[in-house]
Gaussian input, Z-matrix of N, CA and C with variables (Angstrom, degrees):
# hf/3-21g

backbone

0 1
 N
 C     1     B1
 C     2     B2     1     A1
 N     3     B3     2     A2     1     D1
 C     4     B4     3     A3     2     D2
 C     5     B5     4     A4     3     D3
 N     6     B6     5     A5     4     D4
 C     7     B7     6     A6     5     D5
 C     8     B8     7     A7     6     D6
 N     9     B9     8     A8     7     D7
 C    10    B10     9     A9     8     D8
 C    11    B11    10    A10     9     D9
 N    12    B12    11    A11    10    D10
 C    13    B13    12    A12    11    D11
 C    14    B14    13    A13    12    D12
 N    15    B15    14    A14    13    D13
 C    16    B16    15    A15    14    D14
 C    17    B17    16    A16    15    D15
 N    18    B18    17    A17    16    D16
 C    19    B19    18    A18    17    D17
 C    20    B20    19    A19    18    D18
 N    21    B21    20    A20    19    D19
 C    22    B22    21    A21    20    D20
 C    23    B23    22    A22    21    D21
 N    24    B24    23    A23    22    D22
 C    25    B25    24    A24    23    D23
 C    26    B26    25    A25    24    D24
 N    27    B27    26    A26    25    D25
 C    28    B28    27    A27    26    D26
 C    29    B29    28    A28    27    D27
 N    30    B30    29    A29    28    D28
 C    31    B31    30    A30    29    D29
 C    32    B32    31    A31    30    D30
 N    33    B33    32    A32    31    D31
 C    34    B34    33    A33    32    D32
 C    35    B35    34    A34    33    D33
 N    36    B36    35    A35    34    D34
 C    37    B37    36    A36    35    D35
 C    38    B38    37    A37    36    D36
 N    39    B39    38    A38    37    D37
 C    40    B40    39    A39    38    D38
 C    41    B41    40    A40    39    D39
 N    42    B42    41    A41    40    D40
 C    43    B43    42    A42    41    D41
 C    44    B44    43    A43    42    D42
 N    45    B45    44    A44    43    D43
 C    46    B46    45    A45    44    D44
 C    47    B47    46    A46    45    D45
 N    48    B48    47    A47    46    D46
 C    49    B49    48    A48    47    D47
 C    50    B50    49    A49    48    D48
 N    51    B51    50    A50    49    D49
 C    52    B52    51    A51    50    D50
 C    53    B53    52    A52    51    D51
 N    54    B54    53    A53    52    D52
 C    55    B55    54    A54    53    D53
 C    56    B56    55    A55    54    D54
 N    57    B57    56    A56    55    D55
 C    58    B58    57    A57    56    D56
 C    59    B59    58    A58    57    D57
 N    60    B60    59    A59    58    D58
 C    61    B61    60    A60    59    D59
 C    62    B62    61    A61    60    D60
 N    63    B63    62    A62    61    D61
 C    64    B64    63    A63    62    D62
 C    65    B65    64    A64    63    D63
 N    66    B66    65    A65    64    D64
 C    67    B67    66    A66    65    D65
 C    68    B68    67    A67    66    D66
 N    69    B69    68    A68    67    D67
 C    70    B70    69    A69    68    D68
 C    71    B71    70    A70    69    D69
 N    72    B72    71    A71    70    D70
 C    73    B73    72    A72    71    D71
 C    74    B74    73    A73    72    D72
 N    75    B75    74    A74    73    D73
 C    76    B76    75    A75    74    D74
 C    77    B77    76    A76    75    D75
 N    78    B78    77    A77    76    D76
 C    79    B79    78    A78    77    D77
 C    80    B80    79    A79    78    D78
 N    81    B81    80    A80    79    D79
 C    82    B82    81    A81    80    D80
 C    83    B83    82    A82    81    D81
 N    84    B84    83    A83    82    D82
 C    85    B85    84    A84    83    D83
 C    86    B86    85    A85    84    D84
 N    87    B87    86    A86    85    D85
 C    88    B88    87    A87    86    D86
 C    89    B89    88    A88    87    D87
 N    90    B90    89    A89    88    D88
 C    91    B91    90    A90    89    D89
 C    92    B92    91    A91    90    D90
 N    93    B93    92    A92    91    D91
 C    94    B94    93    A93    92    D92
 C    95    B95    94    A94    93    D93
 N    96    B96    95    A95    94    D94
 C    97    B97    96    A96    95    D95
 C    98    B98    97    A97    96    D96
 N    99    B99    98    A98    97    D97
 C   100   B100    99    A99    98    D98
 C   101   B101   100   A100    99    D99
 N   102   B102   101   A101   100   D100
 C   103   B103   102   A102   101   D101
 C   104   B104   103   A103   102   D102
 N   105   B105   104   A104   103   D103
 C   106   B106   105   A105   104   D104
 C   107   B107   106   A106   105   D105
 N   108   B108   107   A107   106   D106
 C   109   B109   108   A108   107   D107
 C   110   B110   109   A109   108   D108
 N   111   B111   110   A110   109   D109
 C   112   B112   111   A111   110   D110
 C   113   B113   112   A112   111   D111
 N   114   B114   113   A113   112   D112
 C   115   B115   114   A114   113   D113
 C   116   B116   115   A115   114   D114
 N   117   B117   116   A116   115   D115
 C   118   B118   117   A117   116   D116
 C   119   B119   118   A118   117   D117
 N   120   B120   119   A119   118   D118
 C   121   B121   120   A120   119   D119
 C   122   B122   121   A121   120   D120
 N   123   B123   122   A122   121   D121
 C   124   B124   123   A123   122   D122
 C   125   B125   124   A124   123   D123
 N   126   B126   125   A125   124   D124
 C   127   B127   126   A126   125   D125
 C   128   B128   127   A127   126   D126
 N   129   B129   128   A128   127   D127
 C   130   B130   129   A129   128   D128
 C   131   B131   130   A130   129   D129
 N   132   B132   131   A131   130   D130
 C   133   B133   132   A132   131   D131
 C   134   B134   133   A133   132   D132
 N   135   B135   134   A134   133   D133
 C   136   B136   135   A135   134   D134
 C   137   B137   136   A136   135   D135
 N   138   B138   137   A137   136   D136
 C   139   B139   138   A138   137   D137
 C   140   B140   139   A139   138   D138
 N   141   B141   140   A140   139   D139
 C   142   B142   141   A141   140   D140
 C   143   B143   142   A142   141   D141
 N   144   B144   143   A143   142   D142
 C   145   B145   144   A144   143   D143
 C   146   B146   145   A145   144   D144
 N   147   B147   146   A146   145   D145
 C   148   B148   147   A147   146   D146
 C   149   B149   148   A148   147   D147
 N   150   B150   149   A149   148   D148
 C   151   B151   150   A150   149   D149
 C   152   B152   151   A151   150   D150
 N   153   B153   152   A152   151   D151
 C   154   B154   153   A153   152   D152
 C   155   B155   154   A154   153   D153
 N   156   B156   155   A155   154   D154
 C   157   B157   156   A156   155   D155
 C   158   B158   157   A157   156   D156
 N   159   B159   158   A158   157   D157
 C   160   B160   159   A159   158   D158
 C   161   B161   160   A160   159   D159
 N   162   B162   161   A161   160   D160
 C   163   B163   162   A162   161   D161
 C   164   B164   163   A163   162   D162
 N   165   B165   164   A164   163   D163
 C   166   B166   165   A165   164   D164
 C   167   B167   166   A166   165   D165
 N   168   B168   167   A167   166   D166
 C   169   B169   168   A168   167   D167
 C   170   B170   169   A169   168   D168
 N   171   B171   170   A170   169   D169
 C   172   B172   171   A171   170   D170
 C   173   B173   172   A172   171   D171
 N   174   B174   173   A173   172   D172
 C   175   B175   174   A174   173   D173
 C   176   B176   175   A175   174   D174
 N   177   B177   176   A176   175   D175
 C   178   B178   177   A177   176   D176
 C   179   B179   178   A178   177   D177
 N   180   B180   179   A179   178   D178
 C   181   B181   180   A180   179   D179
 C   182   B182   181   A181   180   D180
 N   183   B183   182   A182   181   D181
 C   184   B184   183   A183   182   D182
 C   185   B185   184   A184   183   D183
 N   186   B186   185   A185   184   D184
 C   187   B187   186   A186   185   D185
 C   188   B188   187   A187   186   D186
 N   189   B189   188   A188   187   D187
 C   190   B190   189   A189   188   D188
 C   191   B191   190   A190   189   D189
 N   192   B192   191   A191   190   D190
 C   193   B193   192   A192   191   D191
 C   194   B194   193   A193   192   D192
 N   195   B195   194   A194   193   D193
 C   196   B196   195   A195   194   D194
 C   197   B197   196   A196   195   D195
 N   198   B198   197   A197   196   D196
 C   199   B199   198   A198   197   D197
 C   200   B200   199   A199   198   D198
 N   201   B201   200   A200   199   D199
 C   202   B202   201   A201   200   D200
 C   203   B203   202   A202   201   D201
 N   204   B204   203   A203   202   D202
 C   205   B205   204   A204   203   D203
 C   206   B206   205   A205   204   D204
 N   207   B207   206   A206   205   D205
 C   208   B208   207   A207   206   D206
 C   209   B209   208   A208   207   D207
 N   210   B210   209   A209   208   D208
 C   211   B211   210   A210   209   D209
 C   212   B212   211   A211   210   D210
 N   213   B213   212   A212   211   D211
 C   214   B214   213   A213   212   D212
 C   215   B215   214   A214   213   D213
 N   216   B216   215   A215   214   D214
 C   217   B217   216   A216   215   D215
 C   218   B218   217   A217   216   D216
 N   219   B219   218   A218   217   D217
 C   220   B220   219   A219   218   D218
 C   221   B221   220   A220   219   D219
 N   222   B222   221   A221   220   D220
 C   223   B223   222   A222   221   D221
 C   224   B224   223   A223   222   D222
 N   225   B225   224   A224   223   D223
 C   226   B226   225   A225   224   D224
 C   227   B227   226   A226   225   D225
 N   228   B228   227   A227   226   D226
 C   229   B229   228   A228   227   D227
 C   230   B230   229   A229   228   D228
 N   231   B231   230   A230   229   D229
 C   232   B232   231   A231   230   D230
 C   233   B233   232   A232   231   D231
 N   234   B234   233   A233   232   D232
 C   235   B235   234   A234   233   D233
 C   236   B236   235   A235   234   D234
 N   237   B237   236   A236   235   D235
 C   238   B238   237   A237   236   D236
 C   239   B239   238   A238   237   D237
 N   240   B240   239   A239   238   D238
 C   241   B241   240   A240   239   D239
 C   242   B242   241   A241   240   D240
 N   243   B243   242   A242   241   D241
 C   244   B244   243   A243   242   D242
 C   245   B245   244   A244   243   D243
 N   246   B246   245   A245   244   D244
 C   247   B247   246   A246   245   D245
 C   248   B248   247   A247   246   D246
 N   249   B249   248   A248   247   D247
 C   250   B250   249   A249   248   D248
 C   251   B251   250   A250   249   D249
 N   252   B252   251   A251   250   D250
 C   253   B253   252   A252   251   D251
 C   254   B254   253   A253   252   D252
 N   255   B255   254   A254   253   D253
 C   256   B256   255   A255   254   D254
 C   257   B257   256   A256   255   D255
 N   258   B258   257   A257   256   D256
 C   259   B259   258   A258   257   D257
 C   260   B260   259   A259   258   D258
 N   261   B261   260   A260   259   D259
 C   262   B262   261   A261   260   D260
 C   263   B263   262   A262   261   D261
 N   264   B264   263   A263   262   D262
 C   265   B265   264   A264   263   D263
 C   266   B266   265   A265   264   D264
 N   267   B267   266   A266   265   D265
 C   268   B268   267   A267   266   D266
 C   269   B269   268   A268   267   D267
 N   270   B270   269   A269   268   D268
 C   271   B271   270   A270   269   D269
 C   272   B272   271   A271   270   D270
 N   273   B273   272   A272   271   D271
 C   274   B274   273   A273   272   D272
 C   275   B275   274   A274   273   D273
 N   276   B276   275   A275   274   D274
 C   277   B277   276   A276   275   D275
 C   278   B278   277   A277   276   D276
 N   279   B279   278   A278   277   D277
 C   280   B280   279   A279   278   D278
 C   281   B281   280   A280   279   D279
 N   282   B282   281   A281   280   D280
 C   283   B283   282   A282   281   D281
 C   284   B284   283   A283   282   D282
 N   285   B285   284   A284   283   D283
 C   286   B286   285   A285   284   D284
 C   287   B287   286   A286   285   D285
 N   288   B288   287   A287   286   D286
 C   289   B289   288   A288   287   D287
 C   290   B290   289   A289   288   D288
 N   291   B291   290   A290   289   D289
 C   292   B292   291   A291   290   D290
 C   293   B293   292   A292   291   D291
 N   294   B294   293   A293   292   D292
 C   295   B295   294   A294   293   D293
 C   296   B296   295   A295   294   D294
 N   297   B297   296   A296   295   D295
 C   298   B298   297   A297   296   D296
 C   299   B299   298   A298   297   D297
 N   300   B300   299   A299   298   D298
 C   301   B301   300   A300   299   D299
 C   302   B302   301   A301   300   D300
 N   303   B303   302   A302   301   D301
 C   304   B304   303   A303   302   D302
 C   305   B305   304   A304   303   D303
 N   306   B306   305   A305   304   D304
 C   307   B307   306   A306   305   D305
 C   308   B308   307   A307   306   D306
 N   309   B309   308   A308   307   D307
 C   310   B310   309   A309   308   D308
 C   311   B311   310   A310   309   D309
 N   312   B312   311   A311   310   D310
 C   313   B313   312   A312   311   D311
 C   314   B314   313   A313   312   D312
 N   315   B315   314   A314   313   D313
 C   316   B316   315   A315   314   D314
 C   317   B317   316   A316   315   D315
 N   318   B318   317   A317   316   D316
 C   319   B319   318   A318   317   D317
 C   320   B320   319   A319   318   D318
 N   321   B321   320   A320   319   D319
 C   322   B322   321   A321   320   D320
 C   323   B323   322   A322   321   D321
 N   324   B324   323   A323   322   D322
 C   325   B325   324   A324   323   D323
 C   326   B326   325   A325   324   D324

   B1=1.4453
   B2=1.5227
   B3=1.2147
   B4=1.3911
   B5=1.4075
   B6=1.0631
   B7=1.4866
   B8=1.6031
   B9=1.4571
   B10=1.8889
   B11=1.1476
   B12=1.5422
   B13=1.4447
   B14=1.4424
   B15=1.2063
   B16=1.4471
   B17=1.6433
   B18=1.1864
   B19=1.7822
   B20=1.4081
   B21=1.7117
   B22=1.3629
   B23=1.1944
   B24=1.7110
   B25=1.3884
   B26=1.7460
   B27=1.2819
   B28=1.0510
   B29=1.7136
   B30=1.4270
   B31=2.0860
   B32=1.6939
   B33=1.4382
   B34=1.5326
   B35=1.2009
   B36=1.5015
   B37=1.4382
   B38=1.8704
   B39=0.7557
   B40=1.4136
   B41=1.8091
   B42=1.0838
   B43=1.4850
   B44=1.7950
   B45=1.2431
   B46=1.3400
   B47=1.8633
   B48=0.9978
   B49=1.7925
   B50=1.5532
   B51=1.7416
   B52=1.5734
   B53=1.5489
   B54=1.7358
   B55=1.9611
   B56=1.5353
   B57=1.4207
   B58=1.2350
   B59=2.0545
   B60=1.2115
   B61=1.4304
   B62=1.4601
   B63=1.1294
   B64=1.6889
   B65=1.3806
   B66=2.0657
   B67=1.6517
   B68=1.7583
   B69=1.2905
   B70=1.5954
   B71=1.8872
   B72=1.4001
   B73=1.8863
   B74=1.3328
   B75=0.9574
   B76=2.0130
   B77=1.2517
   B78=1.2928
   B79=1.7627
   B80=1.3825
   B81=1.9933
   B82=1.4428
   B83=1.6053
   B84=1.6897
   B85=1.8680
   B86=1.5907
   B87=1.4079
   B88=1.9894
   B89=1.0531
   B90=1.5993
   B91=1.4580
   B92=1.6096
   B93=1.2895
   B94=2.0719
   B95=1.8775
   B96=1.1693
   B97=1.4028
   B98=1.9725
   B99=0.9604
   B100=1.4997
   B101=1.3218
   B102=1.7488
   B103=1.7023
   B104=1.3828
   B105=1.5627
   B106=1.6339
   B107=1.3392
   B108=1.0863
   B109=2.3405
   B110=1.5265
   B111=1.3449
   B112=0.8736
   B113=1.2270
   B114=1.8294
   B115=1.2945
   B116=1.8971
   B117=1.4983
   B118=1.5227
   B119=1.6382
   B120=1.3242
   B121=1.6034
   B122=1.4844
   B123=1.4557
   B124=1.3877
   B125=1.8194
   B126=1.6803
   B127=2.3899
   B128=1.6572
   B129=1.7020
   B130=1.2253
   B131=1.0835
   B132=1.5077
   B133=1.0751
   B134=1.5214
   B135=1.7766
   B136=1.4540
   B137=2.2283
   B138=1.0657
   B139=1.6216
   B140=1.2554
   B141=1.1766
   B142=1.3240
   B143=1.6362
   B144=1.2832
   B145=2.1114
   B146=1.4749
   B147=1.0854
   B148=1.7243
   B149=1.9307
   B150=1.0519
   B151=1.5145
   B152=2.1242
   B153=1.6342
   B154=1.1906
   B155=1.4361
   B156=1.4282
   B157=1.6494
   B158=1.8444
   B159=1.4511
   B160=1.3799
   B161=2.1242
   B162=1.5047
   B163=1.5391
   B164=1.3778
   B165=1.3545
   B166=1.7027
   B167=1.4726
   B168=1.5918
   B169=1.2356
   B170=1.7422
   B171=1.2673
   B172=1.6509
   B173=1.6323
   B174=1.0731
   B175=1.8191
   B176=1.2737
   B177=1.3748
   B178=1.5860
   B179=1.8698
   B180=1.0430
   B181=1.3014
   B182=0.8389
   B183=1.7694
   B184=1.5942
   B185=1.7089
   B186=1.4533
   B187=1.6049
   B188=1.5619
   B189=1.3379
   B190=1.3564
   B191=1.4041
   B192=1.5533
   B193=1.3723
   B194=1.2977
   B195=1.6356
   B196=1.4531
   B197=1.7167
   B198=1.2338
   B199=1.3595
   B200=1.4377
   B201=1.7027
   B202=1.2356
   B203=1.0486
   B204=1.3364
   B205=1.9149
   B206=1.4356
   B207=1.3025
   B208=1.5326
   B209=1.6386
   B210=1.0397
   B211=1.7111
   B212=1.6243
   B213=1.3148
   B214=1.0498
   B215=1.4487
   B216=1.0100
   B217=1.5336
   B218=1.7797
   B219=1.2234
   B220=2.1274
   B221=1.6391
   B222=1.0447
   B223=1.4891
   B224=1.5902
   B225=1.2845
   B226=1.6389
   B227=1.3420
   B228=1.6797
   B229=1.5887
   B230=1.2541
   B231=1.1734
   B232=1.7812
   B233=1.8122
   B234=1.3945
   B235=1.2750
   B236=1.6989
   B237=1.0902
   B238=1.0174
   B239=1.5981
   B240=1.2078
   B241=1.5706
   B242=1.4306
   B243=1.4084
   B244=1.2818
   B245=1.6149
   B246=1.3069
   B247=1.3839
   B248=1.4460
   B249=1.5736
   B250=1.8982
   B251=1.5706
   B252=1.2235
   B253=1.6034
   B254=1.1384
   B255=1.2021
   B256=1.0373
   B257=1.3958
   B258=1.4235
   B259=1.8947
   B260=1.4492
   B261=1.2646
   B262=1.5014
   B263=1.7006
   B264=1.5279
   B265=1.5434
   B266=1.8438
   B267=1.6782
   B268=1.5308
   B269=1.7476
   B270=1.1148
   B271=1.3312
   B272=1.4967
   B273=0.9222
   B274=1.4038
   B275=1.3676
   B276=1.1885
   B277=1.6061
   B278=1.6679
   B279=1.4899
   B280=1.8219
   B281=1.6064
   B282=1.7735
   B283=1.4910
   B284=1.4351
   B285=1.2613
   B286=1.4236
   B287=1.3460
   B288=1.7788
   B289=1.3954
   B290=1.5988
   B291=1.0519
   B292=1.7364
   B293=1.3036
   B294=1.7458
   B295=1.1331
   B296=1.3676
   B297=2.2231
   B298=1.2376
   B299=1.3421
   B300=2.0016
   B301=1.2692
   B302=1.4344
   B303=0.8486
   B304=1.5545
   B305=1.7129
   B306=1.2246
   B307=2.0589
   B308=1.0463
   B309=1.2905
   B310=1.4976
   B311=1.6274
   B312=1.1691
   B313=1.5776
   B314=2.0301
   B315=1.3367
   B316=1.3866
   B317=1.7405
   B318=1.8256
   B319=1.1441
   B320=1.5032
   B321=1.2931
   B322=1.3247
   B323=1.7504
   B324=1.2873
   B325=1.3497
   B326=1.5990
   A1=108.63
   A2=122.82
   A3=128.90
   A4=129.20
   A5=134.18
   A6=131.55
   A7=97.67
   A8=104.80
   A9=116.72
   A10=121.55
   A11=111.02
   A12=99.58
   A13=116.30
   A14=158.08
   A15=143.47
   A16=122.90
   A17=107.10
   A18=104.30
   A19=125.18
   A20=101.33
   A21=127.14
   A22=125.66
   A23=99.08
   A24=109.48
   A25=112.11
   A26=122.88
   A27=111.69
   A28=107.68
   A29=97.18
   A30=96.94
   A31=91.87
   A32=99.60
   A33=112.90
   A34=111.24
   A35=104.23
   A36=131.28
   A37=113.32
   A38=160.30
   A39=154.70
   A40=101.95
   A41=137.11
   A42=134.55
   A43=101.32
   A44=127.66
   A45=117.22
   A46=136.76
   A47=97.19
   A48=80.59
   A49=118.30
   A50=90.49
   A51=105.24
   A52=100.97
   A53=108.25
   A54=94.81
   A55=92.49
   A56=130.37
   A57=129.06
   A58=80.64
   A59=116.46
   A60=126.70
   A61=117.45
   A62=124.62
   A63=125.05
   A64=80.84
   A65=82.19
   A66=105.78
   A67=97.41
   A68=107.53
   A69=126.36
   A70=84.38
   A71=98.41
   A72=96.20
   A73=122.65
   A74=106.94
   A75=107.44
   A76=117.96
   A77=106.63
   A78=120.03
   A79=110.56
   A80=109.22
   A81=98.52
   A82=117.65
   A83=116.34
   A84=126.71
   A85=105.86
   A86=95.84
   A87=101.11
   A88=107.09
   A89=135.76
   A90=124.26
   A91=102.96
   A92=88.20
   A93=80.19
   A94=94.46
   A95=101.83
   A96=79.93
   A97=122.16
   A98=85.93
   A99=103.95
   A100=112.06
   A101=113.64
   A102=108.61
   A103=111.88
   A104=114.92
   A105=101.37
   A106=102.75
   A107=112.03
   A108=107.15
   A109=84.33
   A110=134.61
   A111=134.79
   A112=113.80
   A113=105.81
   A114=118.20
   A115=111.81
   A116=101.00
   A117=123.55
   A118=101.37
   A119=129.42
   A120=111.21
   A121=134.39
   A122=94.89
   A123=94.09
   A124=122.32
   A125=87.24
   A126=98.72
   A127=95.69
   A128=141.43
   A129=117.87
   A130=126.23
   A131=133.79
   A132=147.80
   A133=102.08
   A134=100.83
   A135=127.79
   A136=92.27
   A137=96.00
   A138=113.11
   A139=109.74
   A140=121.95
   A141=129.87
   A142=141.43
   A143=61.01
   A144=94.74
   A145=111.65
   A146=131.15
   A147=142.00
   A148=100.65
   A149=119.44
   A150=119.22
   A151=120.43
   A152=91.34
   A153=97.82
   A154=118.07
   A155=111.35
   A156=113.84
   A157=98.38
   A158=115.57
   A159=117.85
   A160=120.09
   A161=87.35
   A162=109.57
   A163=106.99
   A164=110.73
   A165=123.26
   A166=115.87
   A167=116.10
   A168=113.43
   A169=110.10
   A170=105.50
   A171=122.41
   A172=108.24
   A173=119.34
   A174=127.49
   A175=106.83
   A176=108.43
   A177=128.66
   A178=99.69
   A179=138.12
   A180=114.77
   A181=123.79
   A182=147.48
   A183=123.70
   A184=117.72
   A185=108.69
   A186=106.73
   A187=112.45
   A188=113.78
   A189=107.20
   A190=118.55
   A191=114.88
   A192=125.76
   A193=119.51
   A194=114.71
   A195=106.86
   A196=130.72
   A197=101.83
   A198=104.27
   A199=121.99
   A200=120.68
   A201=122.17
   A202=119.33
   A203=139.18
   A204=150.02
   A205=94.70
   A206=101.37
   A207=108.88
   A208=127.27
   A209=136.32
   A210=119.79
   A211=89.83
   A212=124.82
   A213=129.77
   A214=126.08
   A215=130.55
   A216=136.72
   A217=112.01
   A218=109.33
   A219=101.77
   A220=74.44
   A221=132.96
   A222=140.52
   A223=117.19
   A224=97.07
   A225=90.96
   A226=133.97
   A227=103.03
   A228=124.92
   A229=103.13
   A230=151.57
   A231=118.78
   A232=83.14
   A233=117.05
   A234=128.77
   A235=132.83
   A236=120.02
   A237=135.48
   A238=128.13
   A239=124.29
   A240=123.13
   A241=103.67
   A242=136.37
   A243=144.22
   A244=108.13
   A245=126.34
   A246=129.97
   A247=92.82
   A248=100.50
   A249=109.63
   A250=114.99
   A251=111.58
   A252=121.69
   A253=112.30
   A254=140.63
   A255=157.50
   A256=123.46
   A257=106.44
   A258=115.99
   A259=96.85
   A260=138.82
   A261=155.16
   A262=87.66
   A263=107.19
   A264=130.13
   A265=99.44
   A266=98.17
   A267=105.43
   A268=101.16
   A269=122.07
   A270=127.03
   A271=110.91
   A272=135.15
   A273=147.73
   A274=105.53
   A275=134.02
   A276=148.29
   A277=97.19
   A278=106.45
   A279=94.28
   A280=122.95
   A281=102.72
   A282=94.86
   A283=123.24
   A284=101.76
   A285=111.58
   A286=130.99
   A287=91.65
   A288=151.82
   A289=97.31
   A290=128.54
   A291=136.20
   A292=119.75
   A293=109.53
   A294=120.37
   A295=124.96
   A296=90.58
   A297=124.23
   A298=152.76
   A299=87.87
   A300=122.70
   A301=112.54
   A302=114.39
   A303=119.55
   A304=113.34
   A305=88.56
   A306=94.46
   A307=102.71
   A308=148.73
   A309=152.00
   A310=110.06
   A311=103.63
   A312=95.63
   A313=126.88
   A314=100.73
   A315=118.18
   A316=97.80
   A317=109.82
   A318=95.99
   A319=148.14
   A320=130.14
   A321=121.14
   A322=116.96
   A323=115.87
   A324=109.17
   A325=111.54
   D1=121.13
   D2=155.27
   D3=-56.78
   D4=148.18
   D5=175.67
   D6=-146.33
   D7=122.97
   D8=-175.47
   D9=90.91
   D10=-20.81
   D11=-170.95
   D12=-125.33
   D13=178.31
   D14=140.55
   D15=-53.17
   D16=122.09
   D17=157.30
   D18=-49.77
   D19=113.94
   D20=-168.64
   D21=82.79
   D22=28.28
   D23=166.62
   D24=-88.57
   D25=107.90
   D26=-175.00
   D27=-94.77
   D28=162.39
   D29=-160.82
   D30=-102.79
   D31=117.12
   D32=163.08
   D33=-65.17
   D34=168.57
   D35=-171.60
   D36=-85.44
   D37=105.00
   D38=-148.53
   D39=-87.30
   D40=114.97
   D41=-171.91
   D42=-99.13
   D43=138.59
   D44=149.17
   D45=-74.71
   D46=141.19
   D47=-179.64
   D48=-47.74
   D49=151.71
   D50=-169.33
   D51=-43.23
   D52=-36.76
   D53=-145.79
   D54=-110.04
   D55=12.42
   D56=139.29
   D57=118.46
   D58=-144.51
   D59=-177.37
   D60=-127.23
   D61=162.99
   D62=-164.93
   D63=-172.48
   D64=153.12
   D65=-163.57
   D66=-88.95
   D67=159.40
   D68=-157.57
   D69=-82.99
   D70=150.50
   D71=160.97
   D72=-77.03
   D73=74.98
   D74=173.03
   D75=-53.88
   D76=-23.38
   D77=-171.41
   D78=-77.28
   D79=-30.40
   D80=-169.20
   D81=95.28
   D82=-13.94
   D83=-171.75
   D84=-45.80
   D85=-43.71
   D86=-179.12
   D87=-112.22
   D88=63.07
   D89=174.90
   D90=-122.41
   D91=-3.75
   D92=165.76
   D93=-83.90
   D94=-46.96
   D95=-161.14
   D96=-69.90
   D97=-14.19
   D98=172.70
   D99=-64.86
   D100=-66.46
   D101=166.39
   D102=-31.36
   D103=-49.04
   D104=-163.27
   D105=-66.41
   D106=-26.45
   D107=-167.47
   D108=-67.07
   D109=-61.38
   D110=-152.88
   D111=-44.80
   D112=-59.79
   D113=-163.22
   D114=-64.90
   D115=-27.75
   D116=177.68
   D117=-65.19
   D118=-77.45
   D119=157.00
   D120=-10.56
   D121=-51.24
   D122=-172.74
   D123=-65.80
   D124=-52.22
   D125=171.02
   D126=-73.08
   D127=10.50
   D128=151.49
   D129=-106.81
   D130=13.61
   D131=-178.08
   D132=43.65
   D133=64.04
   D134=139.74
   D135=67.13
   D136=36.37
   D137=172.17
   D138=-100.13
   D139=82.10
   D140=163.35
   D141=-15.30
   D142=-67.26
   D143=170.03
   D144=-48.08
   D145=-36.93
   D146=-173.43
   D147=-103.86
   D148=11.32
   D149=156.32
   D150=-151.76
   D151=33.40
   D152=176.56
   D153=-76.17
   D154=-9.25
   D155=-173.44
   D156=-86.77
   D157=-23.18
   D158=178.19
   D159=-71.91
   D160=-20.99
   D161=-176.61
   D162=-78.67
   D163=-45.40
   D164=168.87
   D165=-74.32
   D166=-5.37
   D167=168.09
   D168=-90.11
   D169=-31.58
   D170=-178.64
   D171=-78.55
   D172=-20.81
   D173=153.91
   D174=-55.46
   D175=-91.19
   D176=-177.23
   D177=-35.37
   D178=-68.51
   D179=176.20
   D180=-69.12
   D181=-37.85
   D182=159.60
   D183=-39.75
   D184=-28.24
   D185=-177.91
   D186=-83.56
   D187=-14.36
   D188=176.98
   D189=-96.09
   D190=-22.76
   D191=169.94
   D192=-64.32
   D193=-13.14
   D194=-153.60
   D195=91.54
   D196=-16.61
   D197=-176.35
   D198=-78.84
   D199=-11.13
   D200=149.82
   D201=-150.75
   D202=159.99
   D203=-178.49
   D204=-30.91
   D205=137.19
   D206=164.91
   D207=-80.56
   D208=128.22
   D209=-143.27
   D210=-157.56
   D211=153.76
   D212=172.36
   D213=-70.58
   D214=113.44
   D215=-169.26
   D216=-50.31
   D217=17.96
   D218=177.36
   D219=-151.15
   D220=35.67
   D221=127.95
   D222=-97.80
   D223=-31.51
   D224=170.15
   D225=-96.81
   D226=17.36
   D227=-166.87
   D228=99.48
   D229=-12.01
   D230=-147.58
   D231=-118.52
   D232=112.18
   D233=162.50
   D234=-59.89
   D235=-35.54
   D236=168.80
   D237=-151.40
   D238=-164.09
   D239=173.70
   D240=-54.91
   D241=128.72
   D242=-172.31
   D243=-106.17
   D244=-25.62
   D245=-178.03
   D246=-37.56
   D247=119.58
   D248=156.30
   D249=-66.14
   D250=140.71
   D251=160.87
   D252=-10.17
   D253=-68.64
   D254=-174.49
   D255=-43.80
   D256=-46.44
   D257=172.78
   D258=-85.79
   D259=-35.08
   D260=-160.50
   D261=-55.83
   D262=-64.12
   D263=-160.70
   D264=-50.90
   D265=-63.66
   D266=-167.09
   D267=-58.99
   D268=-60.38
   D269=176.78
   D270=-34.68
   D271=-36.16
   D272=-166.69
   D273=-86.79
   D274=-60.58
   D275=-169.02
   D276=-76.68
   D277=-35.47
   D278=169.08
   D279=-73.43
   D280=-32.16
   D281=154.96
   D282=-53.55
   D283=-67.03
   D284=164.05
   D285=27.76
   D286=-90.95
   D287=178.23
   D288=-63.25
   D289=-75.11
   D290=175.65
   D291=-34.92
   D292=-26.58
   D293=-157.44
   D294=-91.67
   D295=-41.28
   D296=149.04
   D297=-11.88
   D298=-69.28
   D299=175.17
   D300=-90.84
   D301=-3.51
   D302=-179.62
   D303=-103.29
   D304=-9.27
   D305=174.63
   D306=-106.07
   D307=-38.90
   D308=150.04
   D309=-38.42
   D310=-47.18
   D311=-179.52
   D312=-73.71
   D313=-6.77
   D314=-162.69
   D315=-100.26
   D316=-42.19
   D317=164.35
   D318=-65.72
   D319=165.63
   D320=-179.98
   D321=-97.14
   D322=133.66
   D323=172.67
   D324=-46.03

């Protein structure tokens, strides 16, 4: 006779995570960058793929804070530079722009 559970419920084995456990941010060190993944999820209708460079930003600061093992980033999935087109573009046109104004300013009337 069972008691709590259904008949032919058999009781699994409980596994720990692959990369072991790490302490939660109580402090808040990565919660800007977290809002942004978050908020980036949210205008992609939860598309990953178009805020994976924000996820590799939320790595890189738990690993620099201390808040987890320091590990090579294409151990943690992310193969290369992840910035979408999109930040690539703005980043670029602000060099751009910096680059611009900064050669105009050096010359002489």
């Amino acid at each position: 006779m069972s008691f709590g559970r259904p008949p032919g419920f058999s009781m699994s084995t409980v596994l720990p995570p692959d990369r072991g456990s790490f302490p939660l941010d109580h402090e808040g060190e990565c919660k800007q960058v977290m809002t942004e993944y978050m908020r980036c999820m949210k205008e992609n209708r939860q598309d990953n793929g178009k805020c994976r460079h924000l996820s590799r930003r939320y790595l890189e600061c738990r690993m620099e804070k201390g808040l987890m093992e320091k590990d090579e980033m294409k151990n943690l999935g992310f193969q290369g530079n992840e910035e979408p087109a999109s930040v690539k573009a703005a980043q670029a046109a602000a060099q751009a722009s910096a680059a611009s104004s900064g050669s105009y300013s050096s010359q002489t009337p």
